[in-house]
Each structure stands twice: as structure tokens, then as C-alpha cells.
N, C-alpha and C positions, 0 to 999 in steps of 0.2 A: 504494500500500500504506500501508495507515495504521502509527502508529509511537505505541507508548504507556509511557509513566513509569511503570514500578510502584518498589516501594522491598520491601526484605527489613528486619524487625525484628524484635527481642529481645523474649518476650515480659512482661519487664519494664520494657520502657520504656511510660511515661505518656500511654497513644493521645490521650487531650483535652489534653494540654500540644499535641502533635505537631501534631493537627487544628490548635488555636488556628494555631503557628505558618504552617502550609501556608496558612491562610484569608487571614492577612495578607500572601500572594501569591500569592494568586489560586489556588489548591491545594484539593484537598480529600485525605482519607484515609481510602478505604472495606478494609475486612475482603475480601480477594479465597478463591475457592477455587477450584483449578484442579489436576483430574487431575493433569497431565500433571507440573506442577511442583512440588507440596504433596509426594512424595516423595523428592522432591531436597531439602527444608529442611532444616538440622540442627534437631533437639530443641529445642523453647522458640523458634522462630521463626516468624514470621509473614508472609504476603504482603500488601499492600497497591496500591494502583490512586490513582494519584496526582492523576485527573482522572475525570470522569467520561466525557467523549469521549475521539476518539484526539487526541495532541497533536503535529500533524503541521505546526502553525505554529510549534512551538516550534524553537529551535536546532538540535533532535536530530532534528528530523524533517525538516531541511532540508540539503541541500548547498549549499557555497557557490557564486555566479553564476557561478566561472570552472570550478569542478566539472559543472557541468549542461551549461553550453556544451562542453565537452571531449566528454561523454557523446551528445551530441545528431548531433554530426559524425562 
């Protein structure tokens, strides 16, 4: 299962200061819209997609090696 970093923001915070930041690690910061969740925002908030694949090599998409050996047994 893939596993992916979005972010929720204000929408007065500065999306190309943001971008900038995210580029300088390895980050991007796209405009997401999605049914399911865009009704769950409060007022003046925004969804974003912090990658453009899923980030499933990242920390968060991983267990650590005595987690998976437990699971596997």
C-alpha cells in the first residue's frame, strides 16, 4: 500500500516561500482537490501533496526491521 505526505495550510501562508522551502528537500507543493477530504477543511485552508509519487521510502512509509520481522512470523 502506498503511503503519501500531504500537508493542510492557511490560506494565507506564502505557497512560493513554502515551495522554495520543500525544493531544498527534495519536496514539492502541489494544490491537491479531493472529494472526500476538501469538506473536512476548516474555512481558508488548503490541501497540498507533498510529493509527487507515493512516499513509501520515506520514514513514514516504513516500519522498522524488528516491526516487519514480528509481523512476518
Amino acid at each position: 500500500m502506498c503511503h503519501s505526505i500531504t500537508a493542510v495550510l492557511p490560506s494565507r501562508i506564502d505557497i512560493a516561500h513554502i515551495k522554495a522551502i520543500a525544493s531544498r528537500h527534495g519536496r514539492e507543493f502541489e494544490l491537491l482537490t479531493n472529494p472526500s477530504l476538501t469538506p473536512q477543511l476548516r474555512p481558508g485552508e488548503r490541501y497540498f501533496s507533498t510529493n509527487r509519487f507515493c512516499d513509501c521510502g520515506t520514514s513514514l512509509g516504513a516500519l522498522p526491521s524488528y516491526e516487519r520481522r514480528e509481523r512476518e512470523n
